[in-house]
PLY file of the C-alpha trace (Angstrom):
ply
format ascii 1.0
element vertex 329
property float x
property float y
property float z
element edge 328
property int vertex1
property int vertex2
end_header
146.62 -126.98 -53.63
143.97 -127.62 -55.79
142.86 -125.25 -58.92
139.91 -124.56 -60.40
139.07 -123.17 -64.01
135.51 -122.13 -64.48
134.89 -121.16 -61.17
132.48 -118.14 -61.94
130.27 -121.00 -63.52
127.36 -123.22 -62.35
129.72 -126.34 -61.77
132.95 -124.29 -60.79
131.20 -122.56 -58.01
129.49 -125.63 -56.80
132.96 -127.54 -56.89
134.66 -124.81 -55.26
131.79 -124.78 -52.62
132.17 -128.75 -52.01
136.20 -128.66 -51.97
136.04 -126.26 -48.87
133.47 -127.93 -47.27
135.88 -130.58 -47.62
138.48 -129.21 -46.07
140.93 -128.58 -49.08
143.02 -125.48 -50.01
141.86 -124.04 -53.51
142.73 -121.49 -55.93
139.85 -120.45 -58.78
141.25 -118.51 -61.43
138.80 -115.50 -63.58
138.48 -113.58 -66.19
137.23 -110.29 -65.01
136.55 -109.05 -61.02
132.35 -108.89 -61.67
132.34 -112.37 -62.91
133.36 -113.02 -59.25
130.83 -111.68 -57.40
128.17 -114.69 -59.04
130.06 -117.27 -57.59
129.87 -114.75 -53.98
126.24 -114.85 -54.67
126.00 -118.49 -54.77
127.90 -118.79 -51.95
125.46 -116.71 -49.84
122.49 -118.36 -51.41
123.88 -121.70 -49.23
124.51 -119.00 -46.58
128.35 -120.28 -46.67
129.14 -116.73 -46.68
132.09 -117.33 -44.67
133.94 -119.62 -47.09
133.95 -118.10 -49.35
136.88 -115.98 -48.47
138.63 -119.23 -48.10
139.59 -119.13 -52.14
142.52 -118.20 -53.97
141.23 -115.85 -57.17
143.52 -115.35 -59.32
142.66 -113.21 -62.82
144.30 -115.88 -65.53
142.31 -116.77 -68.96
142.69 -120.18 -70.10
143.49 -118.98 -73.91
146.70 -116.55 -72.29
149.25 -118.14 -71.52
151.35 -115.63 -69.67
148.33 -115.65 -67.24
148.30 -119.20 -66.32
151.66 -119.62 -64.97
151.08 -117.65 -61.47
148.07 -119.58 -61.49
149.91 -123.09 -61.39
152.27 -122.24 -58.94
151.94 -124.91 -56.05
149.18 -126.78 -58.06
148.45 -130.77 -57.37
145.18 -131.22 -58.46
143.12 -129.47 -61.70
139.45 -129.54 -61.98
139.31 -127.99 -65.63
135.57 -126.81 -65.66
135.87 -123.10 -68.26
133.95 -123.32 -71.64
132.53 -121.38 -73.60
128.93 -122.38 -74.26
127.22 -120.68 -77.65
124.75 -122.06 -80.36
125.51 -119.29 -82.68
127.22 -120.93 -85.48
129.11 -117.50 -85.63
131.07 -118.55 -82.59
132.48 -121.09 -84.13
136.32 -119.88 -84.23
135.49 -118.70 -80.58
134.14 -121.69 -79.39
137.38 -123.87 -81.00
139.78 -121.31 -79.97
138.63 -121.34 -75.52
137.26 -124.92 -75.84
140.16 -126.48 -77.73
143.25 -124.46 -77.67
142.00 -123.38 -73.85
142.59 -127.21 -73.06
145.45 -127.86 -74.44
146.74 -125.06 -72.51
145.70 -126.58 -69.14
147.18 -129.79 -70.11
150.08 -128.24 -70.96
150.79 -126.50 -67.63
149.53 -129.70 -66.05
152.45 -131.61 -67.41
155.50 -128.54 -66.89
153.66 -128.45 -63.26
153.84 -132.40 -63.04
150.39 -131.89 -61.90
149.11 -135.43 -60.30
145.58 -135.45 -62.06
143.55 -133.79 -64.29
139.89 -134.03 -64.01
137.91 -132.41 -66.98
134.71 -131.55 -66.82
132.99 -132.26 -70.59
129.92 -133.07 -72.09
127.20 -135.73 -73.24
127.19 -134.36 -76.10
130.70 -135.37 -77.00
130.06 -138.59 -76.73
129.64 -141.28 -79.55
126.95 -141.80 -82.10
124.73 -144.72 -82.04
125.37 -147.41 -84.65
122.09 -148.82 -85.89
120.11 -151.14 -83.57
121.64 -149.41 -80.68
119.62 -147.71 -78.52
121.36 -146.16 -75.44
124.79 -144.36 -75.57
127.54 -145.71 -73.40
131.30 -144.13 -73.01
132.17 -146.40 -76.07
129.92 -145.35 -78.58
132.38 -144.01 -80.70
132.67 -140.25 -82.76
131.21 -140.39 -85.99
132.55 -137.13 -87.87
129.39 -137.71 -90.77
126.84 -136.37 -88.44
125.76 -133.87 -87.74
126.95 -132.28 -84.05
126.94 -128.85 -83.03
130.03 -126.60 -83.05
129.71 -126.51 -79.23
129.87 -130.55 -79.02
132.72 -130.42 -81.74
134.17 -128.42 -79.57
133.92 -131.12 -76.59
135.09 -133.45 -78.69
138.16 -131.30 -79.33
138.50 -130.87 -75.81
138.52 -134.40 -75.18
141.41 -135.33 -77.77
143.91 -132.89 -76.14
143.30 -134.53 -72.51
143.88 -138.03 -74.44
146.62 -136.32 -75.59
147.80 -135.12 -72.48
147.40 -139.03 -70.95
149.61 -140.06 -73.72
152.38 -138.14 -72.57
152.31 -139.09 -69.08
149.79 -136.84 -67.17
146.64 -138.99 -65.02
143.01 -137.71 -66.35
140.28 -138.15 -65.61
136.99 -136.99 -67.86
133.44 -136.69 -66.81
130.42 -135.82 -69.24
127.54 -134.58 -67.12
123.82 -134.64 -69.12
122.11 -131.26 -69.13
123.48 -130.06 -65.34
120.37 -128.41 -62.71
121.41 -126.19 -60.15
120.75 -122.87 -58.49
122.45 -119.69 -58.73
123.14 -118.95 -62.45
119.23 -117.97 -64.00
121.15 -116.29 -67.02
122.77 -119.22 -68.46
122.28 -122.82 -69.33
119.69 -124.74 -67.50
119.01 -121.80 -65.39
117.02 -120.19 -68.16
114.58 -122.78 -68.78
113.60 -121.90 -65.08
113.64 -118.08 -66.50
111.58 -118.41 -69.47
108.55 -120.91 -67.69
108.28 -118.39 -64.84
107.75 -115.66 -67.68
104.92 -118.20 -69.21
106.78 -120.16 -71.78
104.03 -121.89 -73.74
105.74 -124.24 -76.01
107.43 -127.69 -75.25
108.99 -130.45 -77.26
108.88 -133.86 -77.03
112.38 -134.94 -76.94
114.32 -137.11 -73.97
118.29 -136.37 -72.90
120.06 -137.23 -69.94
119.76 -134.65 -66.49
121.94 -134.28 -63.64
121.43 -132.31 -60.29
125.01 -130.27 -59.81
125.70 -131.62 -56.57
126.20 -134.94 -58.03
128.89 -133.82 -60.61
130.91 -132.03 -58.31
130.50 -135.09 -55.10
131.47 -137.14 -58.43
134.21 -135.27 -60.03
136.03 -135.10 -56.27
135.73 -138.77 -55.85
137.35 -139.68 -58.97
139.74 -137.41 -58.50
140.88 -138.81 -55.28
140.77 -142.25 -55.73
142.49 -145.08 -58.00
140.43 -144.50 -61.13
141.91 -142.75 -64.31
142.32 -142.34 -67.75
138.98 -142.97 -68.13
135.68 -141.38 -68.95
131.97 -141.62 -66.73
129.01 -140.61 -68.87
126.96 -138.73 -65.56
123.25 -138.83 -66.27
120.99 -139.07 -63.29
117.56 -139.70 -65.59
116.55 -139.60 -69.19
113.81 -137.46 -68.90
111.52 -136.15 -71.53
111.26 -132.24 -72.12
107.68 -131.62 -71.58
108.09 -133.66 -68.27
111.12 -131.30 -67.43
109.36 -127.95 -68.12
105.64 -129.64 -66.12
108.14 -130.19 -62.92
109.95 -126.51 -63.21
106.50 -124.50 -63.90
104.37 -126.62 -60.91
107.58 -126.13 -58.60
107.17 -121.93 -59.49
103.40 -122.53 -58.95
103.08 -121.02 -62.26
101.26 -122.35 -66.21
102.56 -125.33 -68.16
103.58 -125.47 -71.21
100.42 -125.99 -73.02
101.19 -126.07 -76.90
103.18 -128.76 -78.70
106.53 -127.60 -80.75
106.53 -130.17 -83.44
109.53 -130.58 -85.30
107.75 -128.39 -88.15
107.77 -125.80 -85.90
111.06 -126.18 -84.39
112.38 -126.36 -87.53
110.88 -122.85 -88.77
111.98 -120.94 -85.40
115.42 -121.94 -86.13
114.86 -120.66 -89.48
113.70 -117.32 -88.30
115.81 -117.08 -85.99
118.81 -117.36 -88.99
117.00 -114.47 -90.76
116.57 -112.38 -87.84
120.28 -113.04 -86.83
121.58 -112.17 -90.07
119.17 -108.93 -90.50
118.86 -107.22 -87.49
122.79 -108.54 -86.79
121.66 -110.64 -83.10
123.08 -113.39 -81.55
121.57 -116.55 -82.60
119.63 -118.07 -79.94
118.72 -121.45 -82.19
121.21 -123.66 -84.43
120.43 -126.79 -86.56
121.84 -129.18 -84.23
120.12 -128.05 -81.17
116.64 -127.48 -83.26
117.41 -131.32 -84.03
118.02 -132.22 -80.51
114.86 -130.81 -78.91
112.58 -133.49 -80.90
115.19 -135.89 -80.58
115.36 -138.85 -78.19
118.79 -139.73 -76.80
118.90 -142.20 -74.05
122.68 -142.77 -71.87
123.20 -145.12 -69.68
125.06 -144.23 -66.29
125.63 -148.03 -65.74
129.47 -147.14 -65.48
129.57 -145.01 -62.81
127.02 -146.24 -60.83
129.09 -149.85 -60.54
132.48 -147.53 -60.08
131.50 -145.49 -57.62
128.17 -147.15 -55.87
126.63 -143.71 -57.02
123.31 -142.89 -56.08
121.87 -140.05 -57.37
119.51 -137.16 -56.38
116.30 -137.28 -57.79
115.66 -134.76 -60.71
112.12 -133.80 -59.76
112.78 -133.60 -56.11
115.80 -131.75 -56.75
113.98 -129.33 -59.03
111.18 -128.51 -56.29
113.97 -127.98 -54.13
116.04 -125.29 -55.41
112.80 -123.77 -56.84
112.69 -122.58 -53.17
115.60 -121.15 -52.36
0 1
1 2
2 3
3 4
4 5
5 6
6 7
7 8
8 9
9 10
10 11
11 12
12 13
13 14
14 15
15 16
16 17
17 18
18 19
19 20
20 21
21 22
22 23
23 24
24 25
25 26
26 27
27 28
28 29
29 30
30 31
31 32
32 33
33 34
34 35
35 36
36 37
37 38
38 39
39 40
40 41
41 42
42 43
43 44
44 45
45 46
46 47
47 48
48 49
49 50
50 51
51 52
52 53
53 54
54 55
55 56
56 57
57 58
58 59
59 60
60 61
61 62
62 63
63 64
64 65
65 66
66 67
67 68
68 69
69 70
70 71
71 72
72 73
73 74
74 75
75 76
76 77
77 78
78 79
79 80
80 81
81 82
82 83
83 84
84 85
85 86
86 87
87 88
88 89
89 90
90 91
91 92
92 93
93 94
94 95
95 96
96 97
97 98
98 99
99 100
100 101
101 102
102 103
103 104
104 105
105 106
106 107
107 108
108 109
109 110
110 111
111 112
112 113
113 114
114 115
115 116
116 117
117 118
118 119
119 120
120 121
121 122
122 123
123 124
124 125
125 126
126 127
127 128
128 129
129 130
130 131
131 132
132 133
133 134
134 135
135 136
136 137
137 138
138 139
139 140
140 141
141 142
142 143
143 144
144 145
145 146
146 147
147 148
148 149
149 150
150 151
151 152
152 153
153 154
154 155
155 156
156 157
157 158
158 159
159 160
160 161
161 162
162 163
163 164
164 165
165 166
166 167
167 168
168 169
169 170
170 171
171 172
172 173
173 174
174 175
175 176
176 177
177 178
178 179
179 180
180 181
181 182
182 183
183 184
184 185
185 186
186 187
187 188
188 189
189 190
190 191
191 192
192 193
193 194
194 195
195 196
196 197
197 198
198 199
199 200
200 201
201 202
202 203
203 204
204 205
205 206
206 207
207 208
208 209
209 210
210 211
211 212
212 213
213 214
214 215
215 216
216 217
217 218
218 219
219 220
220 221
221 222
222 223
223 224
224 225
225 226
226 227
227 228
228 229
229 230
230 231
231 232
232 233
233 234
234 235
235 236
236 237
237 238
238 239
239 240
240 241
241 242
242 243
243 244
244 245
245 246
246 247
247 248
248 249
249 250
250 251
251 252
252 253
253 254
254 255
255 256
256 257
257 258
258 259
259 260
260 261
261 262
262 263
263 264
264 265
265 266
266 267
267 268
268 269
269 270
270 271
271 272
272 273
273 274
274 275
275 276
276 277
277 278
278 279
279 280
280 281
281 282
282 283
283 284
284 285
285 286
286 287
287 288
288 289
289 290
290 291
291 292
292 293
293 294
294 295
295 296
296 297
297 298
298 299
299 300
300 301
301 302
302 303
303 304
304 305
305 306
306 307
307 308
308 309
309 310
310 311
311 312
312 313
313 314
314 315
315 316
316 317
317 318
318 319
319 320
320 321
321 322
322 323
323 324
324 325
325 326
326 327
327 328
């Protein structure tokens, strides 16, 4: 049997979705009963109704322990896709404690469970830092603790040491680190809200670049690595490096709706994030904005998916395409 953390998420329900298909027996763990009923929602979106009823939920949190040991009765397989996801630099404990110590949980059931493989599901932005003169980041560019990263990619990072930890003492891995993931389903969250906030007229874009990736692709991915001879290794999955303003053009023209007309220049970034701190600490809200990812909307990071394209013979769906096809569902 195979489990599945995160499975109330954008990539766990997907995965979930694609393991049935496939014909596999699977087991998603959550946190509370309503969180369930988005990955049900999904599941009738690709009128799959039907198979849904096909998974094993069991209520387990990857930060209690007590929980997880029902859940990793019978387990082979682990697709670890939970995380917490928060720019609010007052998350930070939160995001080290489900991120981190969450992880080494998992790997530490995977190992009393001599669980066969472990495939994590991390981040492009815990990968390295270019060196000067380089220009595109590869899975060896290595961690360079003097800049500056937000607590959600330290976070990653953390992740990342426990599974190498976790390899050390005998347990197969296997990490991917999807670019900014586009899918369907989850409008409150991630990606999903950039689709929210252009078909409510958002009128600013920036003109950084990062790496995109349609969800099918990380799931088809993460299952094929998981099931063949590959492992204890990392795949950087980036479809394109595509330029924000081009991102936001494709999502408002695909919701027949305005562009993004006025230019966010890093001046401006620079003083929402600032406002955004003062309102925060004021009026006592969530931060929507931190430092890092103020930095990385002007910024232009480039990754190469050379790796697992040559791996895998991976082709992948076409961002733009992909976008103009969700946008009708």
């Amino acid at each position: 049997m195979v489990l599945v953390t995160g499975g109330t998420g954008l990539v766990g329900a997907h995965l979930l979705l694609h393991l049935i298909e496939n014909g596999e027996s699977v087991r998603a763990i959550y946190r509370n009963p309503k969180s369930i009923q988005k990955t049900k929602s999904l599941f009738s979106l690709y009128k799959k109704e039907a198979l849904f009823e096909k998974i094993n939920w069991i209520q387990a949190d990857i930060i209690d322990v007590p929980s997880l040991e029902i859940a990793f009765e019978n387990i082979e397989y682990v697709y670890h896709c939970a995380a917490l996801i928060s720019f609010d630099p007052k998350d930070e404990d939160l995001l080290r404690k489900t991120n981190i110590e969450g992880t080494a949980n998992i790997v530490n059931f995977c190992i009393a469970n001599a669980v066969k493989k472990l495939c994590f599901v991390s981040s492009i932005s815990a990968l390295g830092d270019l060196k000067e003169n380089e220009k595109i980041i590869t899975e060896e560019a290595e961690w360079n603790p003097e800049k500056p990263h937000s607590d959600y990619a330290i976070s990653k990072y953390g992740a990342e040491m426990e599974i190498w930890r976790g390899q050390q003492e005998g347990l197969e891995t296997v990490i991917v680190n999807p670019g900014v993931i586009i899918g369907p389903g989850f409008w409150e969250q991630g990606s999903g809200l950039l689709f929210k906030k252009v078909a409510k007229g958002l009128p600013f874009y920036t003109k950084g670049i990062t790496g995109f990736i349609a969800v099918p692709d990380v799931v088809e991915i993460a299952a094929k690595l998981m099931k063949n001879e590959y492992s204890n290794d990392r795949f950087t999955l980036v479809s394109e490096n595509i330029a924000f303003q081009d991102l936001l053009n494709t999502i408002a023209d695909s919701l027949k709706t305005k562009r993004p007309y006025m230019h966010a220049s890093p001046f401006m970034v620079t003083l929402a994030y600032k406002i955004d701190w003062l309102v925060s600490n004021v009026l006592g809200q969530k931060r929507k904005l931190d430092r890092a990812t103020a930095r990385a909307s002007y910024t232009e990071s480039w990754y190469s998916n050379e790796k697992i394209k040559t791996t895998l013979q991976t082709e992948f769906l076409d961002i733009h395409q992909y976008i103009k096809d969700i946008s009708e569902l």
